[in-house]
N, C-alpha and C positions, 0 to 999 in steps of 0.2 A: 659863516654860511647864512642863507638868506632865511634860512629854517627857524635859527638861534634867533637871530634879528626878531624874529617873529614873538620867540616866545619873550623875549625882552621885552619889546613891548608891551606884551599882554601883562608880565610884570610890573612897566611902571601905569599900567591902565589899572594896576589891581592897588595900588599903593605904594608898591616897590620894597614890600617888608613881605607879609605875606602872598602869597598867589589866591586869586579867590577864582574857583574853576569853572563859574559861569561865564567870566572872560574870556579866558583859554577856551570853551566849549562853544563858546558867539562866535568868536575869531573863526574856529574852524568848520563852524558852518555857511557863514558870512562866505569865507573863501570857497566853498560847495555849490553856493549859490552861484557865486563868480565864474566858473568854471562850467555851470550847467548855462548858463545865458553865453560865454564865449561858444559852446557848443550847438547852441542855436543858431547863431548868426553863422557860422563857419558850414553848417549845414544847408542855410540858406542862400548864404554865396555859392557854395555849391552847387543846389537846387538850376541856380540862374545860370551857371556854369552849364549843366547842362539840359538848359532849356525847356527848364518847367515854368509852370506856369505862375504866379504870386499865390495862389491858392494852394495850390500846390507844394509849391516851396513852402509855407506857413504851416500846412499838416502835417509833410514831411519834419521841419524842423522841430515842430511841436512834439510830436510821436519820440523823436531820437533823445532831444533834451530833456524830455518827461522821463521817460526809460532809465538817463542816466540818474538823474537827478533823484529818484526814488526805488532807484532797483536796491533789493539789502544788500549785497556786494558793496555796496561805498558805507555801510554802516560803520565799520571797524575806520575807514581813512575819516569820518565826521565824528563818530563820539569817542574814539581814543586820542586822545593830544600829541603822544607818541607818531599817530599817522599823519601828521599834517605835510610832510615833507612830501607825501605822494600827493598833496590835494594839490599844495601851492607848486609844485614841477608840473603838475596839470594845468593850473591856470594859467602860468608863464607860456609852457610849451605851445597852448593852444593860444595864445593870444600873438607867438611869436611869429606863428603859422601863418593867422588871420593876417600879419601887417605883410608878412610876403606875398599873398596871393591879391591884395590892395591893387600894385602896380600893374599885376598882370593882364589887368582885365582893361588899360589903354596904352595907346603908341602917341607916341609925340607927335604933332603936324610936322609934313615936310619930310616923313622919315623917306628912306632910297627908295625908287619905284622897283620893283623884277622886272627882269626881261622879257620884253616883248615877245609872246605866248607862254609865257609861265603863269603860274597861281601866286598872287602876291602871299607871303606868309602870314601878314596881319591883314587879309581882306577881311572887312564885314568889324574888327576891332573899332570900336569909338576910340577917338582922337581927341587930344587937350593941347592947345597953346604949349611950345614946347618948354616954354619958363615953368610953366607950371605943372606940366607935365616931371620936367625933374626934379623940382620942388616937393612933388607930392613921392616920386619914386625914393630922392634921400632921405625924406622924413621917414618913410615909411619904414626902409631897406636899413634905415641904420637904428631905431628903434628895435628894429625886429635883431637883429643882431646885440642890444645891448638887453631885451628881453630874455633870449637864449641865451647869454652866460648867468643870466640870474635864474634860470630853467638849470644852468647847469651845475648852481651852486648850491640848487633843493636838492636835486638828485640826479645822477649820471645816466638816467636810464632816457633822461631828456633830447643826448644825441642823435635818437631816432628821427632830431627833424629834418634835416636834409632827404632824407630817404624819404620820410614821407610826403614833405612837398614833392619830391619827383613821382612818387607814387598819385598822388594830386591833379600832378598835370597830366600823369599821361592817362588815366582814367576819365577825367573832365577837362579836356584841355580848353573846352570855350570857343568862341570865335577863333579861325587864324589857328595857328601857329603859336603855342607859347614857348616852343624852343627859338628865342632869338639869342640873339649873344649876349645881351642883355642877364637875363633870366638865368642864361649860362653859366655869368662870372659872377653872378649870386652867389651862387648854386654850389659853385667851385671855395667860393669863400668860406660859407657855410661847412662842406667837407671837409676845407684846411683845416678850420678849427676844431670837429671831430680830431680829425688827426695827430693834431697838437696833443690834443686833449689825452689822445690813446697815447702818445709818447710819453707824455708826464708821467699817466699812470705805469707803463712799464719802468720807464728811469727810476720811480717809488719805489719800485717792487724787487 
């Protein structure tokens, strides 16, 4: 697990004989930190999502990642070493989040027009050269996918992401339309491997 990996390391940072616990106690703040700055920016893309203003989105994001970042509720997952398997499935999970909602936020040049007196789905979306347009959607899309199983190998409770990025869009959906098919057969992927996932664990059991 990704958790184990961790404390190995902190192990061979310690010596690899004894554990010296200011390692193990940096590590799991280091990754506190980590996870209050992915929640920042994830707040801010938000913000822009739904059309605030940079000032805006900068208080907004400030306010939410201060909050986390220093509420005593995270005390026990930063100063017990025992918690870190919640901090690090937080960092994962939110960073798996941020590289999905990446793509979202442009269409490729040249995408199909709608028909003549409809509402295009992606009007008003910024547009990229379509090379790089998919260029930037599988770096992102398949990151964010090899992100989530490492979310899911801190802890299971990581699954919650599919549902949350739908929860994501339909709350901020941005410019357009972010149900294209696109976005869909993500979406669908993402649920498979919930579902895989939930099969294991019952076949376990």
């Amino acid at each position: 697990q990704e958790t184990m990996r961790s404390y190995k390391r902190d192990l061979r940072l310690s010596g690899g004989a004894t554990p010296d616990p200011r390692i193990f106690h940096a590590a799991g703040v280091l990754t506190h930190l980590g996870v209050a700055w992915l929640l920042y920016w994830h707040f801010f893309l938000l913000g822009g999502r739904m059309g605030y203003s940079f000032e805006e989105r900068a208080t907004f994001s400030n306010l939410a990642a201060g909050l986390f970042a220093l509420h005593p509720v995270q005390t026990e997952a930063v100063a017990y070493v025992s918690g870190r398997s919640d901090v690090l499935a937080s960092l994962y999970l939110l960073g798996a989040l941020v590289l999905f909602l990446v793509p979202t936020r442009f269409r490729p040049e040249g995408a199909p027009r709608a028909a003549p007196g409809s509402v295009p789905p992606e009007e008003g979306v910024p547009s990229l050269p379509a090379a790089r347009y998919w260029l930037l959607t599988l770096a992102c899309w398949g990151l964010c996918l090899a992100v989530f199983i490492k979310a899911l190998l801190c802890k299971e409770i990581a699954a919650v992401l599919p549902a949350l990025a739908v929860l994501v869009l339909w709350l901020a959906p941005g410019k357009g339309s972010p149900w294209n098919p696109r976005v869909v057969y993500m979406l669908a992927l993402l649920f498979t491997g919930v579902a895989a996932l939930l099969a294991l664990r019952v076949a376990a059991f």
